[in-house]
C-alpha positions in Angstrom: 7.2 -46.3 -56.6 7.5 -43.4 -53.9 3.7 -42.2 -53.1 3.5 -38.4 -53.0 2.8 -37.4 -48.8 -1.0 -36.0 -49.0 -2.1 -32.8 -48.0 -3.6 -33.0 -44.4 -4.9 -29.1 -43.5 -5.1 -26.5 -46.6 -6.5 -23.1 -46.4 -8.0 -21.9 -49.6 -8.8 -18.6 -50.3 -9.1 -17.1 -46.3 -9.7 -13.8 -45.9 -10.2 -12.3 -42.4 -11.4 -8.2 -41.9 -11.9 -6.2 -38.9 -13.6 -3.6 -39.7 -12.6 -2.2 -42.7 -8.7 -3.8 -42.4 -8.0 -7.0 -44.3 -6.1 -9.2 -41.3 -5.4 -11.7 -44.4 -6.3 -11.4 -48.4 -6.9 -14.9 -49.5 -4.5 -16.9 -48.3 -3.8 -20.0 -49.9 -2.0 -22.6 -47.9 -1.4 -26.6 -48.2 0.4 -28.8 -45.6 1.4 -32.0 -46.5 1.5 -35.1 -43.7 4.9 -35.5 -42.6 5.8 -31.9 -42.8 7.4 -28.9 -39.7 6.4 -26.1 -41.8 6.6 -22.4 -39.9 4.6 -19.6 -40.4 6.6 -16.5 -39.8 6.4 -12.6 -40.0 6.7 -9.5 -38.0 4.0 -8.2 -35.7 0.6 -7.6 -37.3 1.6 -9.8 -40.2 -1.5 -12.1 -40.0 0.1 -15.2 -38.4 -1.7 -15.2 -35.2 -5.1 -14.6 -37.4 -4.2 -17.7 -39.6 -3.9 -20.0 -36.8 -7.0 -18.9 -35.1 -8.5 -19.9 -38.3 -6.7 -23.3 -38.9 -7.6 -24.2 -35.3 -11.3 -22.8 -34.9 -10.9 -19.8 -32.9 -11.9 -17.7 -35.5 -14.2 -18.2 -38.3 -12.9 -16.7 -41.5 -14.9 -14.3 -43.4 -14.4 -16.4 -47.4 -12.9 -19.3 -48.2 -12.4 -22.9 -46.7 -10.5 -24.4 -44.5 -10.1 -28.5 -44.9 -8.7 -30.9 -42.3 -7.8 -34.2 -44.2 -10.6 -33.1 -46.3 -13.4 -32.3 -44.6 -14.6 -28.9 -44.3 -14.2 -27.9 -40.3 -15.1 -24.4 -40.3 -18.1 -24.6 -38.3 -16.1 -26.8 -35.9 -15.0 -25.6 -32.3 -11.2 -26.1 -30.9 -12.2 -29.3 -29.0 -14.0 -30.5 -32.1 -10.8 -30.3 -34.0 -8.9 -31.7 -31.1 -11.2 -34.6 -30.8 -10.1 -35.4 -34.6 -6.4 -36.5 -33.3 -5.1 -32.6 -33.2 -2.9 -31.1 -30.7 -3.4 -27.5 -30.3 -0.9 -25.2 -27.9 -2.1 -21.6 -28.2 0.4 -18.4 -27.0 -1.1 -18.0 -23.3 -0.9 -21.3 -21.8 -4.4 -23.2 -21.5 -4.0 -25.2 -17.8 -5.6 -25.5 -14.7 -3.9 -23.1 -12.3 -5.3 -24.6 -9.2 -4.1 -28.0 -9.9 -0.7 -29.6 -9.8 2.4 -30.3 -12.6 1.8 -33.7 -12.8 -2.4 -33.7 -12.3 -2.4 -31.1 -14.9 -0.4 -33.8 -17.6 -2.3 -36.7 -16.2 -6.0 -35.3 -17.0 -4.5 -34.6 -20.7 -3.6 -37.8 -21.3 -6.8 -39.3 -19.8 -8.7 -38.0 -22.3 -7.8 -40.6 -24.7 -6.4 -43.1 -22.5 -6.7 -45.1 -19.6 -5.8 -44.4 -16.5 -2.6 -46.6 -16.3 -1.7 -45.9 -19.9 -2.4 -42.2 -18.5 0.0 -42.9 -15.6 2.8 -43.9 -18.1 2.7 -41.3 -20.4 2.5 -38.4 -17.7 5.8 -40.3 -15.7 7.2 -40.0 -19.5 6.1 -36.5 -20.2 7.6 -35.4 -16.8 10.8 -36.8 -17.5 10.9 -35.8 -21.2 10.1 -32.2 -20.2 12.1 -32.0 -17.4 9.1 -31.6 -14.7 9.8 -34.5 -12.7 11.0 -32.1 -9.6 8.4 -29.9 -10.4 5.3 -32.5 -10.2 4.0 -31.4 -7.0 3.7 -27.6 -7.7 0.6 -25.6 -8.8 0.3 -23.7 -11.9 -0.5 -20.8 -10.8 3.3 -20.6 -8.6 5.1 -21.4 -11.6 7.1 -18.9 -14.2 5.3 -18.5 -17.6 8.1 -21.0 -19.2 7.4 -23.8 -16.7 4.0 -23.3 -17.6 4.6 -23.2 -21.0 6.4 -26.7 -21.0 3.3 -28.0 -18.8 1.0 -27.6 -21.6 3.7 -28.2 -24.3 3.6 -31.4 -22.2 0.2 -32.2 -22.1 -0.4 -31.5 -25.7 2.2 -34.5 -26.6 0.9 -36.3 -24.3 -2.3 -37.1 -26.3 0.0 -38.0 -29.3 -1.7 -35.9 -31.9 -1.5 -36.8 -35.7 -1.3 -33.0 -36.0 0.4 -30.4 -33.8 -0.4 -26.5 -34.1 1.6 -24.2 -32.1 1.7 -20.6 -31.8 4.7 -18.9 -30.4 5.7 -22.2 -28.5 9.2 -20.5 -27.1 7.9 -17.4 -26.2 8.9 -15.9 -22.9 11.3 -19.0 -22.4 15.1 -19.3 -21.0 17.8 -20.4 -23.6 18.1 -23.7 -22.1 14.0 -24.3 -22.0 13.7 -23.4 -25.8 16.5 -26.3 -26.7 14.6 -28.3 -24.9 11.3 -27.4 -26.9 13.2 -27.2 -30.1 14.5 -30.8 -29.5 11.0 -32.0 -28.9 9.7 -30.4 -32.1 11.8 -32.4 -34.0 11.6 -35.7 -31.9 7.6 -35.4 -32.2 7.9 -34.8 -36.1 8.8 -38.0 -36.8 5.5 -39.2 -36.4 3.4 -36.0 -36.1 2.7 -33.1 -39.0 3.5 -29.6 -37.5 2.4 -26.0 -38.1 4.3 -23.9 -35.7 3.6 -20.0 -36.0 6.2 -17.9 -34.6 8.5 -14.4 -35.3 11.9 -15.3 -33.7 14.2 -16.1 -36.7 16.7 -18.1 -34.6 14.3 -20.2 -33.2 13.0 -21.1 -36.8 16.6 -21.7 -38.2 17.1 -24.3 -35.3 13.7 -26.3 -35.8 12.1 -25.4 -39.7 11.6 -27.2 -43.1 9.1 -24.8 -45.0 8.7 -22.2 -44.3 5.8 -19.2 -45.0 6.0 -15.7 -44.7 2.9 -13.5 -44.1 3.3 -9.3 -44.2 0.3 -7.0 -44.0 -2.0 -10.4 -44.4 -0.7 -11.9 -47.4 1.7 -14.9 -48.1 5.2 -12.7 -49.3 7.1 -16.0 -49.7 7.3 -19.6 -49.4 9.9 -22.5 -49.4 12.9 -24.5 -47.8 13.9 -22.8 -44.6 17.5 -21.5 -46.3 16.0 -20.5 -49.4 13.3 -17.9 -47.5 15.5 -16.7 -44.9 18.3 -15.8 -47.0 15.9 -13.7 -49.3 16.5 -9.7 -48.8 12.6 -9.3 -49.2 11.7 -11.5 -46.0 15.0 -9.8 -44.1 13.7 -6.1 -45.6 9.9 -7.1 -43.9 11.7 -8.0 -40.6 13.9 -5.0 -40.2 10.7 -2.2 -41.4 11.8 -1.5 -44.6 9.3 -3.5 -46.7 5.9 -1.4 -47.9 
C-alpha cells in the first residue's frame, strides 16, 4: 500500500500587520516532503512576508508555524538551518572579502569534515560552473555570480528542506537554466519552497503552485491548472481588486 508523503512545514492561520495594513490574513499553508511547490504573486502580494515567516526572519503576529511538527516560531534563521534547512534569501548572504571557493568550503564545513568539505566544494564548483571563478572575491563579482555562490553553498550542506526567495533574480538567461536545472536535480531528494514573481521561470521548474494577492492565498494547485486561470493572469496584469 502507497503511504501518503507527510507534511514537513505548514503555516496555520499567519497573519502579519504593519501598522494598520494586513501584509497576510491568515494564511493557511501545508507542504508535503517530496514536494517543489512555488509561491507566486505580484509585488506587495505577501510572498516575501511569508517566507520571512517560514524561515524566522519575522515573527508572525497569530498563528503557528510547524517544521515537521514542532512549533519554531521562537526559533532564529540558524536555528532552523541547524534542523537540516537550507535557506537562500533575495540579497546574497556571503562573505565579500573571501574567495569563490573559501566561500563554498566554510559552508560545507559546517556539517562536514574538512575532506568531505573539500569534495563537496570541488563538486559544487563544477556543478555551478565556478571552477574558473574559484580564486576571485565576492565582492568583484556580478550579483548573478554571487547569486550562484550562495545557491552553491546552500546545496552544499545537502538540506532536507530548501527555501528560496527570488533565486533567478538579476540573472543571465543561460545562469537561470543552470539554476532551474539544479532545482529540479536537488528535488529528488530535497522538499522545496521557492518564492518568486517571474512566470517563466515558474513554468520551467514548478509542481504546486500558490498564489498570494493583497496577503491572502487567491489560488492553489498543479502548476497548469493555476497559471492558466484568468483570475491569477487578471492579478498579474493589475486588473484584479
Amino acid at each position: 500500500m502507497k503511504v501518503a508523503p507527510r507534511t514537513v512545514l505548514e503555516a496555520r492561520d499567519i497573519s502579519v500587520h504593519f501598522g494598520g495594513m494586513a501584509a497576510l490574513n491568515r494564511i493557511r499553508f501545508r507542504l508535503k516532503q517530496g514536494q517543489l511547490h512555488c509561491l507566486i504573486g505580484p509585488n506587495g502580494a505577501g510572498k516575501s512576508t511569508l517566507f520571512k515567516c517560514l524561515t524566522g526572519m519575522l515573527k508572525p503576529d497569530e498563528g503557528q508555524i510547524l517544521l515537521r511538527g514542532e512549533d519554531c516560531r521562537a526559533l532564529k534563521p540558524h536555528q532552523i538551518a541547524a534542523r537540516g534547512v537550507g535557506i537562500k534569501t533575495q540579497l546574497p548572504n556571503v562573505m565579500n572579502g573571501m574567495s569563490v571557493r573559501e566561500n563554498i568550503w566554510l559552508s560545507a564545513r559546517r556539517t562536514n569534515g574538512a575532506a568531505e568539505s573539500d569534495r563537496i566544494c570541488r563538486q559544487m564548483l563544477e556543478r555551478f560552473m565556478l571552477t574558473d571563478i574559484a580564486a576571485q572575491h565576492l565582492d568583484a563579482l556580478a550579483h548573478g555570480k554571487r547569486q550562484l555562490v550562495e545557491f552553491a553553498m546552500v546545496v552544499g550542506q545537502k538540506p532536507w528542506l530548501v527555501l528560496l526567495d527570488e533565486p533567478a533574480a538579476g540573472m543571465s538567461a543561460g545562469e537561470v537554466e543552470l539554476i532551474a536545472d539544479v532545482i529540479r536535480e536537488i528535488n529528488q531528494t530535497a522538499t522545496l519552497i521557492v518564492v518568486e514573481h517571474d512566470m517563466r521561470f515558474i513554468r520551467m521548474i514548478a509542481d504546486q503552485v500558490t498564489v498570494l494577492h493583497q496577503g491572502r492565498i487567491l489560488c492553489e494547485g498543479d502548476v497548469n491548472f493555476v497559471l492558466n486561470e484568468r483570475v491569477v493572469r487578471d492579478v498579474y496584469l493589475g486588473r484584479a481588486a
